[in-house]
Backbone atoms as SQL, in Angstrom:
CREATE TABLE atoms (id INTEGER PRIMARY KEY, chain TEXT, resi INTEGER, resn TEXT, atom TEXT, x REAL, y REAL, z REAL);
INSERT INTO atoms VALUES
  (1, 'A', 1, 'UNK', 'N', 27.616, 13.081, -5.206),
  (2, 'A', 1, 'UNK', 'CA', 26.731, 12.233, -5.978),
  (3, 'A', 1, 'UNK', 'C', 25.289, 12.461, -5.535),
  (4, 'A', 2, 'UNK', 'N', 24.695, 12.594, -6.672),
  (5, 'A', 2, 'UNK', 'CA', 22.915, 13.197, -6.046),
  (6, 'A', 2, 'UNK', 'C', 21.769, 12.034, -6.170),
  (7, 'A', 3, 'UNK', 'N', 21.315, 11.204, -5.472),
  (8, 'A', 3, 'UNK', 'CA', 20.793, 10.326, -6.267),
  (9, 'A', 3, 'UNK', 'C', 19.227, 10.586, -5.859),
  (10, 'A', 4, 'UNK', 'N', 18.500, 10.080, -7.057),
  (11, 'A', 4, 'UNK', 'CA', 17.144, 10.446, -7.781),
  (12, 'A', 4, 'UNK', 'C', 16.575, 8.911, -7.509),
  (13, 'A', 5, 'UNK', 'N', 16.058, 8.363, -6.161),
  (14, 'A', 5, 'UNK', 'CA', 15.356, 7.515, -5.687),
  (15, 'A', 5, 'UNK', 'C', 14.126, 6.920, -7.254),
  (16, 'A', 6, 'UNK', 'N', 13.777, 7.907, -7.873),
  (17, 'A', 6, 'UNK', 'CA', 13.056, 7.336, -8.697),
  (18, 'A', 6, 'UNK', 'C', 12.891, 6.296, -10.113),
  (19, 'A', 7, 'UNK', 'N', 14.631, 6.240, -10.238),
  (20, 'A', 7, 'UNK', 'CA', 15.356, 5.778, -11.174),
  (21, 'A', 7, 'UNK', 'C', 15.903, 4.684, -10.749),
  (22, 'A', 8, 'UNK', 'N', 15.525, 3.438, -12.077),
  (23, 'A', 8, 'UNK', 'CA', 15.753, 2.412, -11.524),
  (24, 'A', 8, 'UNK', 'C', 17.358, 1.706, -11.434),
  (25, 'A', 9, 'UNK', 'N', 18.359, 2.264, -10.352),
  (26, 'A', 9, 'UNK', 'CA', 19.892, 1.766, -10.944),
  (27, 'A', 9, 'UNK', 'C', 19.573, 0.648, -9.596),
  (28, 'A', 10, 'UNK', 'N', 20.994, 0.558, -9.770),
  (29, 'A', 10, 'UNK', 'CA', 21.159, -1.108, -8.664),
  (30, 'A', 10, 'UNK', 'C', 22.400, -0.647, -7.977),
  (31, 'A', 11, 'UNK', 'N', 22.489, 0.867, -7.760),
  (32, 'A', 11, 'UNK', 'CA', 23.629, 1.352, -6.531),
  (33, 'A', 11, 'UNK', 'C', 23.152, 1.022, -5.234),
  (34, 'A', 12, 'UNK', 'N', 23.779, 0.808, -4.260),
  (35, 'A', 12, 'UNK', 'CA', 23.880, 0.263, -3.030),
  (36, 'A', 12, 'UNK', 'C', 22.646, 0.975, -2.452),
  (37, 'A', 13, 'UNK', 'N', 24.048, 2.338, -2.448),
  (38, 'A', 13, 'UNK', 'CA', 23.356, 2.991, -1.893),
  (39, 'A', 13, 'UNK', 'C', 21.718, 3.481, -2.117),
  (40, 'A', 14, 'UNK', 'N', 21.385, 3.214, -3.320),
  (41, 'A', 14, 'UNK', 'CA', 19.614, 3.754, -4.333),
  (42, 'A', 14, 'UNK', 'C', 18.983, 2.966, -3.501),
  (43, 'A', 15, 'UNK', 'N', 19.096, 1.704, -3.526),
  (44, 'A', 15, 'UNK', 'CA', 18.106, 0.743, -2.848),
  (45, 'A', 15, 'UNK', 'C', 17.817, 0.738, -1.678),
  (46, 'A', 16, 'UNK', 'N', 18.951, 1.247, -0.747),
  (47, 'A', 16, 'UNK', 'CA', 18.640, 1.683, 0.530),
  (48, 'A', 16, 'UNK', 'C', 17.771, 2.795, 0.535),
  (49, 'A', 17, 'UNK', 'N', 17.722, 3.685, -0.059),
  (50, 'A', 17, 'UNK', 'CA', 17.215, 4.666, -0.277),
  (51, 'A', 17, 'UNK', 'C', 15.436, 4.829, -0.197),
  (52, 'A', 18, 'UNK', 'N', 15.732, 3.618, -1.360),
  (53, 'A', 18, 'UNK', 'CA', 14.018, 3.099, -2.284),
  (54, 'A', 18, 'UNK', 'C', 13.364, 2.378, -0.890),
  (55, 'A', 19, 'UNK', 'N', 14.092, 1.523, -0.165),
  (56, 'A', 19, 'UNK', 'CA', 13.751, 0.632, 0.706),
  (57, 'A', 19, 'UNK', 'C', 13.018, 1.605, 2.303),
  (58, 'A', 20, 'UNK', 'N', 13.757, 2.751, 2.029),
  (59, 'A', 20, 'UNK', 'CA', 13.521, 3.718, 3.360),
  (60, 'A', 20, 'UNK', 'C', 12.229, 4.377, 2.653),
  (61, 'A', 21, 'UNK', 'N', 11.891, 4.796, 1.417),
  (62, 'A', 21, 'UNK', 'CA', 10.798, 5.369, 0.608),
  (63, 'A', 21, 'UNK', 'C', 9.271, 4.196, 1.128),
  (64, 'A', 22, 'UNK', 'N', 9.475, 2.999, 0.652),
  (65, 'A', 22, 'UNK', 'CA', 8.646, 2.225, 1.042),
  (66, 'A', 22, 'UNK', 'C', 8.194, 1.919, 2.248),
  (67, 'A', 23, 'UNK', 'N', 9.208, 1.862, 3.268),
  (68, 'A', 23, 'UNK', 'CA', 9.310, 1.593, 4.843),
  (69, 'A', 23, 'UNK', 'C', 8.022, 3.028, 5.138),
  (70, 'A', 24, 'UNK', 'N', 8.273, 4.210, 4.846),
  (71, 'A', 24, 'UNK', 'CA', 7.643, 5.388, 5.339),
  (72, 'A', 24, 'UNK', 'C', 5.556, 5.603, 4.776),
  (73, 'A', 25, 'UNK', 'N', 6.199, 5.178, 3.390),
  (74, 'A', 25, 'UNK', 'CA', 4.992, 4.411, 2.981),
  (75, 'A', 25, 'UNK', 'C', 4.111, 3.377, 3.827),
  (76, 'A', 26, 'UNK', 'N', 4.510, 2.482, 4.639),
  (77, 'A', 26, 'UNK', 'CA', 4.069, 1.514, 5.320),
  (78, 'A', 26, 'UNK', 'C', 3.668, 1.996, 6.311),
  (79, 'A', 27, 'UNK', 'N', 4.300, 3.051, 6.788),
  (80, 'A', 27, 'UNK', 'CA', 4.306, 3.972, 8.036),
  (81, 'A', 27, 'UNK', 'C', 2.888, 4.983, 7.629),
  (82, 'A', 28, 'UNK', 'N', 3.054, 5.397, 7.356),
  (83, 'A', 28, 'UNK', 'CA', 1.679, 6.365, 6.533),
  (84, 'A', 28, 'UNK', 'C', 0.354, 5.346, 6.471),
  (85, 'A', 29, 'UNK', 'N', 0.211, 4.348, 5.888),
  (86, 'A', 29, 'UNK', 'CA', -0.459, 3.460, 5.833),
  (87, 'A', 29, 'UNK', 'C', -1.246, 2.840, 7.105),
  (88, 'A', 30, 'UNK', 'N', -0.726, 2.505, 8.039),
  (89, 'A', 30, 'UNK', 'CA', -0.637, 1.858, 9.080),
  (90, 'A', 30, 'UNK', 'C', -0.795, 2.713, 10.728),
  (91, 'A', 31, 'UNK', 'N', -0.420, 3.930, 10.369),
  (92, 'A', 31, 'UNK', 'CA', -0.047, 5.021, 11.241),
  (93, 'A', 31, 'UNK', 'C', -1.153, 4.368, 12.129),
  (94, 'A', 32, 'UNK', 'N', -2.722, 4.771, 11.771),
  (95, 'A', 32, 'UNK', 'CA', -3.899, 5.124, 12.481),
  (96, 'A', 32, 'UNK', 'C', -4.031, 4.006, 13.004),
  (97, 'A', 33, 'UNK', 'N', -4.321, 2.785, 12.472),
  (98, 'A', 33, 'UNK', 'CA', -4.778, 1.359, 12.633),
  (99, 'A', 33, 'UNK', 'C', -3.752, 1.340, 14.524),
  (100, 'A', 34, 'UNK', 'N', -1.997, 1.287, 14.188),
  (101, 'A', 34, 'UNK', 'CA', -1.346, 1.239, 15.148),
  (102, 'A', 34, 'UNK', 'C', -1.897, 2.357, 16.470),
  (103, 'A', 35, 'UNK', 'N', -1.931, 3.496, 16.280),
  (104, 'A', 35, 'UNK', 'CA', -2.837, 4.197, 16.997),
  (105, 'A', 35, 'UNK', 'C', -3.412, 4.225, 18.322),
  (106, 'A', 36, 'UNK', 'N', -4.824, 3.344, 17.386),
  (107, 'A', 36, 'UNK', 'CA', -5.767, 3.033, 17.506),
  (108, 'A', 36, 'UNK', 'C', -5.462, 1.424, 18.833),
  (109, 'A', 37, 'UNK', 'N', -4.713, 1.292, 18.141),
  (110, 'A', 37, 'UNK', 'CA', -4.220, -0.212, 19.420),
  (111, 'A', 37, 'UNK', 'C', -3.267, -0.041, 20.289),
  (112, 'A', 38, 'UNK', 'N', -2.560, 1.271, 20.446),
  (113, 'A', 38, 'UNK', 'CA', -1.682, 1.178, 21.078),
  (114, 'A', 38, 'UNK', 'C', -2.388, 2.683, 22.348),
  (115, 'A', 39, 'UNK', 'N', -3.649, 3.003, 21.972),
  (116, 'A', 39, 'UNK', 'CA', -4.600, 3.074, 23.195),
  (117, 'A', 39, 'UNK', 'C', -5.301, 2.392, 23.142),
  (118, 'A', 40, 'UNK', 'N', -6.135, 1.559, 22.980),
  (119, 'A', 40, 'UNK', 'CA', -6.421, 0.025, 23.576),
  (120, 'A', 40, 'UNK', 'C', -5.374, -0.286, 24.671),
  (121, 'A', 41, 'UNK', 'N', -4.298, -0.642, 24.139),
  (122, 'A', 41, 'UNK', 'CA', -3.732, -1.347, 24.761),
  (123, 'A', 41, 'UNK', 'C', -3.038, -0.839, 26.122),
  (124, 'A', 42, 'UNK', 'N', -3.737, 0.869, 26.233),
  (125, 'A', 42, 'UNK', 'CA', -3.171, 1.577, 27.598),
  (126, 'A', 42, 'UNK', 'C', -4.735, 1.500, 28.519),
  (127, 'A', 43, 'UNK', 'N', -5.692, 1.556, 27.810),
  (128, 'A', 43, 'UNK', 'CA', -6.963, 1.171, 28.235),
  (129, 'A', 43, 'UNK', 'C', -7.031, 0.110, 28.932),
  (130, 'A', 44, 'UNK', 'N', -6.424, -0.976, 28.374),
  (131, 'A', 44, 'UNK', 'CA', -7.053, -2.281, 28.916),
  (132, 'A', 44, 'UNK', 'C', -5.461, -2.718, 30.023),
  (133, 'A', 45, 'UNK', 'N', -5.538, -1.573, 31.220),
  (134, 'A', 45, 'UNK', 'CA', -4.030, -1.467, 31.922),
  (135, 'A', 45, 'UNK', 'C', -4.297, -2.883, 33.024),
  (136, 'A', 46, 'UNK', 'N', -5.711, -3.059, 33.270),
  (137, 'A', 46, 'UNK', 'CA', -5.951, -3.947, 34.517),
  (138, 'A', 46, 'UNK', 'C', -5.693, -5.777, 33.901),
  (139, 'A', 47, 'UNK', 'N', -5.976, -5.768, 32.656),
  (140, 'A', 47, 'UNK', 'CA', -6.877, -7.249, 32.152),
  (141, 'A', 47, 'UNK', 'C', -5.430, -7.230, 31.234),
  (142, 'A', 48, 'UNK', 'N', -4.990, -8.669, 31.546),
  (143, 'A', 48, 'UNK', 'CA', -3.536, -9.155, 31.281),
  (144, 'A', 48, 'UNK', 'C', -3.872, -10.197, 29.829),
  (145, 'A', 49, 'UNK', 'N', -5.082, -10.766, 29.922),
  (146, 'A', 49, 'UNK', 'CA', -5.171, -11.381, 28.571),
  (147, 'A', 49, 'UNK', 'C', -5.970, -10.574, 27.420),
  (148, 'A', 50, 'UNK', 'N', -6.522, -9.326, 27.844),
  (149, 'A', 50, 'UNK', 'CA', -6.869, -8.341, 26.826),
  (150, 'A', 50, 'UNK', 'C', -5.958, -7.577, 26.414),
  (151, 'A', 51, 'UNK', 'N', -4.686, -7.631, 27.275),
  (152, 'A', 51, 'UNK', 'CA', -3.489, -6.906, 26.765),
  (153, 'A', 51, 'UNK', 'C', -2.693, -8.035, 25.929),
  (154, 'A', 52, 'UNK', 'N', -2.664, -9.009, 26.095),
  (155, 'A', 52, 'UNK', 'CA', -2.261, -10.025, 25.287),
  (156, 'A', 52, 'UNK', 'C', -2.567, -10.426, 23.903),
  (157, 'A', 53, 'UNK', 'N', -3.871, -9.984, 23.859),
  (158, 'A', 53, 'UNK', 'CA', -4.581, -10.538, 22.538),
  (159, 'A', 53, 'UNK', 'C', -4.701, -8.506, 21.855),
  (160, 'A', 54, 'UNK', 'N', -4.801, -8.006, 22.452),
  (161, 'A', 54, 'UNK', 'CA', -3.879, -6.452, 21.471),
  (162, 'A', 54, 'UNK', 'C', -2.491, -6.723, 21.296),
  (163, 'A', 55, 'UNK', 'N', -1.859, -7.084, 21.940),
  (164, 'A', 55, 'UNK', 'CA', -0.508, -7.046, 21.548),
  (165, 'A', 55, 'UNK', 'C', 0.080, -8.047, 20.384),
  (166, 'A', 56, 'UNK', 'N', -0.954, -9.111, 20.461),
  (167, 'A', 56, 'UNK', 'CA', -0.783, -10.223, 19.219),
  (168, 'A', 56, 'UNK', 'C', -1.420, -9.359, 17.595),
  (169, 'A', 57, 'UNK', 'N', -2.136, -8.542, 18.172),
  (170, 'A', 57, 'UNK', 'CA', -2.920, -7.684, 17.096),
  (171, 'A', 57, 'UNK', 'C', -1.511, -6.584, 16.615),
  (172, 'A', 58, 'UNK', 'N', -0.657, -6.164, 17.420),
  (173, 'A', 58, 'UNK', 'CA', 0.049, -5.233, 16.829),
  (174, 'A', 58, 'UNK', 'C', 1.534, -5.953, 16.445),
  (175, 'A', 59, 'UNK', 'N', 1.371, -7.482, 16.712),
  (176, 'A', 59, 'UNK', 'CA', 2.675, -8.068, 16.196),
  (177, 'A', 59, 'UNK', 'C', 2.348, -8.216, 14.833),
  (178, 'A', 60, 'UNK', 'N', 0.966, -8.703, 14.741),
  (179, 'A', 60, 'UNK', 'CA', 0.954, -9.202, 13.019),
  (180, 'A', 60, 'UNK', 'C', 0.725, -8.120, 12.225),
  (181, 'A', 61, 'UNK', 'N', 0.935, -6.759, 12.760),
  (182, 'A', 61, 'UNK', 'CA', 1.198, -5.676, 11.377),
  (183, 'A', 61, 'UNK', 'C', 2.409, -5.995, 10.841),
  (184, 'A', 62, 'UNK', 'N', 2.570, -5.209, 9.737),
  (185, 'A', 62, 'UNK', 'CA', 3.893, -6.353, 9.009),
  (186, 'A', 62, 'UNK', 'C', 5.497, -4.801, 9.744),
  (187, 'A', 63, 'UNK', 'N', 6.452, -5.667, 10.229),
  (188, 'A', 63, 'UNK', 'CA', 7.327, -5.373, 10.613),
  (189, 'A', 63, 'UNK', 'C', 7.714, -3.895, 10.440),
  (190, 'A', 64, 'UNK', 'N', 7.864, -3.615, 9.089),
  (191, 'A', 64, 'UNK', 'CA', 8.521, -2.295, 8.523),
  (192, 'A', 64, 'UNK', 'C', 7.399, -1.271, 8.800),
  (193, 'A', 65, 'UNK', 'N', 5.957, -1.553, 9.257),
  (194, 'A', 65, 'UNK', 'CA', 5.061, -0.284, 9.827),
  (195, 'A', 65, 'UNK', 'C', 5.377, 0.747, 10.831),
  (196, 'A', 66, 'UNK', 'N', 6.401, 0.092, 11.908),
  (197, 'A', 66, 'UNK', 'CA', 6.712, 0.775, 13.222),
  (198, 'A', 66, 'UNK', 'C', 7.382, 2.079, 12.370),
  (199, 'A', 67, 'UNK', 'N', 7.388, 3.105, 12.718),
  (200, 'A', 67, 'UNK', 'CA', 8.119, 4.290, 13.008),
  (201, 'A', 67, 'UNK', 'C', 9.726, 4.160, 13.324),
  (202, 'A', 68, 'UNK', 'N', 9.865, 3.538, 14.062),
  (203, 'A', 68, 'UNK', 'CA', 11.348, 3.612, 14.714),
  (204, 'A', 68, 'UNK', 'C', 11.999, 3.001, 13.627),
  (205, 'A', 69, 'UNK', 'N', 11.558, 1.987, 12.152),
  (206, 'A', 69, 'UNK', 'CA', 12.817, 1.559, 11.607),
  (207, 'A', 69, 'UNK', 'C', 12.995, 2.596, 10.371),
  (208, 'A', 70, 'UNK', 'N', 12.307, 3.705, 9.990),
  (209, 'A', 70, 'UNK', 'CA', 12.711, 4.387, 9.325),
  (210, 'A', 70, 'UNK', 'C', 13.808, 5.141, 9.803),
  (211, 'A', 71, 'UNK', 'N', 14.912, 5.616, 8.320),
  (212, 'A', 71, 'UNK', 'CA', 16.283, 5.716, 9.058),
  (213, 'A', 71, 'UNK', 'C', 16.537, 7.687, 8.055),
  (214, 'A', 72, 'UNK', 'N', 16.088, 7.868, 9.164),
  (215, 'A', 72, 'UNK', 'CA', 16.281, 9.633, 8.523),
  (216, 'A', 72, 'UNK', 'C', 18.410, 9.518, 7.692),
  (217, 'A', 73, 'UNK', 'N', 17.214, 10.121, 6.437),
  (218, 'A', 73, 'UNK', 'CA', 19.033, 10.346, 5.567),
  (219, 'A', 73, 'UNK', 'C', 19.130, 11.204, 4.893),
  (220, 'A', 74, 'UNK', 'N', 19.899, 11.302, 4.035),
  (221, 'A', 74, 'UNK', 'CA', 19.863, 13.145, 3.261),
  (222, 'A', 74, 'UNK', 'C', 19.100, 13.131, 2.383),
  (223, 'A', 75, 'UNK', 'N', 18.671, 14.097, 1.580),
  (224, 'A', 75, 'UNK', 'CA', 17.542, 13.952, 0.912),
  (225, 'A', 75, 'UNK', 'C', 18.478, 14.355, -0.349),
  (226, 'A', 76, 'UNK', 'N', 19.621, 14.402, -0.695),
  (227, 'A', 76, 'UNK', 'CA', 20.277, 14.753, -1.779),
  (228, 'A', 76, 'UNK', 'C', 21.221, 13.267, -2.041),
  (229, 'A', 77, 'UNK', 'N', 22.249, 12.824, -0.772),
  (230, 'A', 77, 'UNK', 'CA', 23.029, 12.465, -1.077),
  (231, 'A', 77, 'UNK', 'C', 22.507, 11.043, -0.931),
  (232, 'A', 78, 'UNK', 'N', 21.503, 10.607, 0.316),
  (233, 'A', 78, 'UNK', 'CA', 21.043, 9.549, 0.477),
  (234, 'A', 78, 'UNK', 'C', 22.299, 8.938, 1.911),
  (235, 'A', 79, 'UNK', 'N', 22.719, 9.312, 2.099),
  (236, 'A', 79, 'UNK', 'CA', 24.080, 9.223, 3.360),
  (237, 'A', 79, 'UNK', 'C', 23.247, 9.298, 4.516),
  (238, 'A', 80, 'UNK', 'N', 23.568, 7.842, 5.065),
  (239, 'A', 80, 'UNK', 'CA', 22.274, 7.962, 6.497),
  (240, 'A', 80, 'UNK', 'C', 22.546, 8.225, 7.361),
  (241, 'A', 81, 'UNK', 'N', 23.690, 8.807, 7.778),
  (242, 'A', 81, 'UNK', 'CA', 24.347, 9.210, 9.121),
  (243, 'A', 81, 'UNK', 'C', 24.661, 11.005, 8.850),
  (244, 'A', 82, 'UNK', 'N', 24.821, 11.478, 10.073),
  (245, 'A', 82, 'UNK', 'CA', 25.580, 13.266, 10.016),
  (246, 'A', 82, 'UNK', 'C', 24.860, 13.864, 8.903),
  (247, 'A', 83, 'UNK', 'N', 23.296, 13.593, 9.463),
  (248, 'A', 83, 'UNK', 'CA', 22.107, 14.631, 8.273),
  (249, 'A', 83, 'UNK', 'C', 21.477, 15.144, 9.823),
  (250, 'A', 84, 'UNK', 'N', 21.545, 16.765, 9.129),
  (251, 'A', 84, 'UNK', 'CA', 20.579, 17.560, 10.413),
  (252, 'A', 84, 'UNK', 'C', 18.974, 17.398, 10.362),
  (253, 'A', 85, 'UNK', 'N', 18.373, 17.320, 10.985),
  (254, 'A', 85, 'UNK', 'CA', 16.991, 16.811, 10.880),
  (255, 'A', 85, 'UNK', 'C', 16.102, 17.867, 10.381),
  (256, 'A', 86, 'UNK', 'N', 16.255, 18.958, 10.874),
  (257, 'A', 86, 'UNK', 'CA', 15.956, 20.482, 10.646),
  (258, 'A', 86, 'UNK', 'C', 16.110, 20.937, 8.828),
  (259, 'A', 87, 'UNK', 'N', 16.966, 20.387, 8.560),
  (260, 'A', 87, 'UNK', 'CA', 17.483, 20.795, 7.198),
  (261, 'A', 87, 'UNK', 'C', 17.233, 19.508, 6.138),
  (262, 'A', 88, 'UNK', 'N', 17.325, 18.096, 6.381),
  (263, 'A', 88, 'UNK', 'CA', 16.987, 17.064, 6.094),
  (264, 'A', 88, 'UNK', 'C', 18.655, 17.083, 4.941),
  (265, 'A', 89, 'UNK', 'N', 19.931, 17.720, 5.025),
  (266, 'A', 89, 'UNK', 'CA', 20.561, 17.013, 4.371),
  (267, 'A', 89, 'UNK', 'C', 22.159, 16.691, 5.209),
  (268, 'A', 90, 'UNK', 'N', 23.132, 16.246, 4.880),
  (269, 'A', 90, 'UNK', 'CA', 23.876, 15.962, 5.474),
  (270, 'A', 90, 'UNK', 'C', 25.005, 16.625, 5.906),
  (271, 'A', 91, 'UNK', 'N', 25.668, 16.579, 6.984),
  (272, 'A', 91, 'UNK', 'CA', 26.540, 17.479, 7.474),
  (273, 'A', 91, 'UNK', 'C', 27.512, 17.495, 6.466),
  (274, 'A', 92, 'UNK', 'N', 28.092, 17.072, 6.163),
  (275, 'A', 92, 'UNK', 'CA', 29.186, 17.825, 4.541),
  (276, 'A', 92, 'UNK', 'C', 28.407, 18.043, 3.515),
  (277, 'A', 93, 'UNK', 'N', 27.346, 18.193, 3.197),
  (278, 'A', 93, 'UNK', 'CA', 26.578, 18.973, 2.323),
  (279, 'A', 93, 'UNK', 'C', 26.258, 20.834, 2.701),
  (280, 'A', 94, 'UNK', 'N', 25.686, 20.285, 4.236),
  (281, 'A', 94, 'UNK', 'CA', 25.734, 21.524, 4.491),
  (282, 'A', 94, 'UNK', 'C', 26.810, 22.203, 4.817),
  (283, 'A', 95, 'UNK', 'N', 27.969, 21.867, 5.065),
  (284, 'A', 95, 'UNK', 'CA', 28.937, 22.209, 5.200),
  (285, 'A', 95, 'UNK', 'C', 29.595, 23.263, 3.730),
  (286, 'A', 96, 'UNK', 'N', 29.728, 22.142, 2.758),
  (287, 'A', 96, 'UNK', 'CA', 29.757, 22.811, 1.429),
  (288, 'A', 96, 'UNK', 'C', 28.520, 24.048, 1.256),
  (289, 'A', 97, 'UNK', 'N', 27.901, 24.036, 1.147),
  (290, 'A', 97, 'UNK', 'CA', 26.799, 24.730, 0.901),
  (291, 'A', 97, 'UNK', 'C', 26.861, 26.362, 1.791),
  (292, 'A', 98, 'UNK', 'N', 27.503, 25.851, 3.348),
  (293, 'A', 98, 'UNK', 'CA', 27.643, 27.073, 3.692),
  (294, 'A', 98, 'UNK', 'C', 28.413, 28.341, 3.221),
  (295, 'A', 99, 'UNK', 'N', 30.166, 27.090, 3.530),
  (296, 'A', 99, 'UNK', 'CA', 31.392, 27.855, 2.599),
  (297, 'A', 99, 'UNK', 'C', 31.116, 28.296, 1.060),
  (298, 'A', 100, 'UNK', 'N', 30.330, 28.007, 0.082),
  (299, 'A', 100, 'UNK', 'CA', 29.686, 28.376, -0.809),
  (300, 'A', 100, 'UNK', 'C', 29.271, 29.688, -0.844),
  (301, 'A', 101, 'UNK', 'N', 28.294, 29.981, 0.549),
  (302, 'A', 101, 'UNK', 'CA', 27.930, 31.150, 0.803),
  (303, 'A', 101, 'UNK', 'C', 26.517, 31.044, 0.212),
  (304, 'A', 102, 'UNK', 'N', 25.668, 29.857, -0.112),
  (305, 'A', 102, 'UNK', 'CA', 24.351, 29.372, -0.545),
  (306, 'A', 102, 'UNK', 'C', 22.802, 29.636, 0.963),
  (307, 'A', 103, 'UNK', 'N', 24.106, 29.169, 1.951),
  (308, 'A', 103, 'UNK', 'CA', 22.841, 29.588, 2.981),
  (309, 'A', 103, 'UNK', 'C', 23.604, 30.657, 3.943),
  (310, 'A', 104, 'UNK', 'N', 22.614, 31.847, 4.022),
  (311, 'A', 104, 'UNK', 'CA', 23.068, 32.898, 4.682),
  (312, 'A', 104, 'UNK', 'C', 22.516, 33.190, 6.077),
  (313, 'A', 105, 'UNK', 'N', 23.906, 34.123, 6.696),
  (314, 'A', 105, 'UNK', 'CA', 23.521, 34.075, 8.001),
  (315, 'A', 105, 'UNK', 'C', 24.601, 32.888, 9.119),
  (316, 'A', 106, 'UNK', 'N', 25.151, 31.913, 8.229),
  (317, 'A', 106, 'UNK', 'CA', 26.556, 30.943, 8.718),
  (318, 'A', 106, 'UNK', 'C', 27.328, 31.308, 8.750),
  (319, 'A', 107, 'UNK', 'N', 28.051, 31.511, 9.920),
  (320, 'A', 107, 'UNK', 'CA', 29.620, 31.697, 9.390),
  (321, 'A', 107, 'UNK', 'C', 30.558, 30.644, 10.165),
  (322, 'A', 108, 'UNK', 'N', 31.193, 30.014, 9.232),
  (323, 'A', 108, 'UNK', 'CA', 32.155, 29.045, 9.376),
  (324, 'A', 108, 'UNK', 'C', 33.143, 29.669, 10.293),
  (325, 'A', 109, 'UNK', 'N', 34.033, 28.788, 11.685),
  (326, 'A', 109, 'UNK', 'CA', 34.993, 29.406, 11.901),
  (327, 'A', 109, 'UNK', 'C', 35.858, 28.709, 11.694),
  (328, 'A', 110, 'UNK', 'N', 37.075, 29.783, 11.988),
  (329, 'A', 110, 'UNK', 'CA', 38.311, 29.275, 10.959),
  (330, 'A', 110, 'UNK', 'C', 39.593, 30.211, 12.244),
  (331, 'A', 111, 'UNK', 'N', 40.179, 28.797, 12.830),
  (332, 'A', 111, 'UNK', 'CA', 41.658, 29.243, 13.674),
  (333, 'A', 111, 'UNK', 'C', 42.457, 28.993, 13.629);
């Protein structure tokens, strides 16, 4: 199943999809600003309430900005687990794809 993030269905799986599209968006957005405070906030290593009042500064970015909650997934199937990062799709995709004989230079073994 190939799904086309841009189309509006109400599969489970799409919305997760759409939801990881936006999350990265937020991420892009926000990248520099976070940055930007998170040396501050290695700067100011001595002064405990200047690290306090940056750190209140990087709570109220809105949640889904951090990096870490984007969830790398296939870029065909949308399957968020057993995708190579290198290739961006998922291990039984590429799997198929090899035995296919689509990407060359693999060879499957077989005992």
């Amino acid at each position: 199943m190939i799904i086309d993030a841009t189309k509006p269905t109400k599969t489970r799986k799409n919305r997760w999809v759409r939801r990881n599209i936006k999350r990265e968006a937020l991420v892009a957005k926000y990248q520099e600003r976070r940055e930007v405070l998170k040396k501050e906030l290695v700067a100011a290593a001595g002064d405990l309430e200047l690290q306090l009042a940056i750190m209140a500064k990087l709570e109220k970015l809105p949640r889904d900005s951090s990096p870490v909650r984007i969830r790398h997934r296939c870029a065909i199937t949308g399957r968020p687990r057993g995708t190579y990062r290198k290739v961006g799709v998922a291990r039984s995709l590429f799997r198929n794809w090899v035995m296919e004989g689509y990407l060359p230079g693999f060879v499957m073994s077989s005992w």
